[in-house]
N, C-alpha and C positions, 0 to 999 in steps of 0.2 A: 226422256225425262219422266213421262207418266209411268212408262214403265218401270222406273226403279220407285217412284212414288209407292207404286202398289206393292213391287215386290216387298220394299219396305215395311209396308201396314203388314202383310200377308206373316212377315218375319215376324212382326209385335203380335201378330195374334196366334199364330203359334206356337210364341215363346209365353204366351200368357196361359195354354190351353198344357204345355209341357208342364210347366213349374203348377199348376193345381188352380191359376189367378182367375181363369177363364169363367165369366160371369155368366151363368146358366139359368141363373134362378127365374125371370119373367122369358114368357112364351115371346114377347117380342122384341127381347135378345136374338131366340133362335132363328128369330122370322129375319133379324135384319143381316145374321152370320151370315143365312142361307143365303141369300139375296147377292150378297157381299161377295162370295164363294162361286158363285152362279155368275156373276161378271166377271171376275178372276178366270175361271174354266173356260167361258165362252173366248175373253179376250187371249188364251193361253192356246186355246185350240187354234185360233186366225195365227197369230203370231208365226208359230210352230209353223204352219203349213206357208207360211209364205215364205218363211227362212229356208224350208226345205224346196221351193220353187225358186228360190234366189242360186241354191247351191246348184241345183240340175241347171240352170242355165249358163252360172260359170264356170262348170266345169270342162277342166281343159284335155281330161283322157279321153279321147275317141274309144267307143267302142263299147259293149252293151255291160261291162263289168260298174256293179250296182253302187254308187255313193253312199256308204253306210252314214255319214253326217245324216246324208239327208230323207234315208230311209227310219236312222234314227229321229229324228223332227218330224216326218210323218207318224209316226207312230206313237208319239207324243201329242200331237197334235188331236188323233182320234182319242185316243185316252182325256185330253181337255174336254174335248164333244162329247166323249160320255159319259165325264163327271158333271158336263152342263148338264146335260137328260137326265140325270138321277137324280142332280138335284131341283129341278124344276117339277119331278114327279116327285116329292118329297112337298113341294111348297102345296100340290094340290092334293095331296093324299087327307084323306078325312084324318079331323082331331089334331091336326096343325093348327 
């Protein structure tokens, strides 16, 4: 449920940011995107890696041939973790 909560918001804000609507103009707009963005990544990198922990354990092929699902999800999951670290060095970078 929270999940689609967010993915929801995450769809309004970049349907707002496509069409031109996306409101930029005060710095504490950008401070609360970041912010916004920065929990979104963090919650996307957990997500990711635990689905991909779910599939290696029920998968039913013996033998060492790789679960792309879930090498897929990991490698998603590190890409969430490092749009969390850009954007938390973004929040402390001078002139933010």
């Amino acid at each position: 449920m929270h999940a689609r909560v967010a993915a929801d918001a995450l769809d309004r804000l970049v349907a707002d940011v496509r069409t031109g609507r996306g409101e930029w103009g005060h710095p504490q707009t950008v401070r609360q995107a970041v912010a916004d963005l920065t929990r979104v990544s963090e919650a996307l990198a957990t997500a990711a890696q635990q689905m991909a922990a779910a599939l290696d354990r029920e998968r039913s092929a013996p033998g060492p041939a790789p679960n792309q699902a879930a090498a897929a999800l990991r490698e998603a999951g590190t890409a969430g973790t490092t749009a969390a670290h850009h954007l938390r060095r973004a929040h402390r970078a001078p002139g933010y």
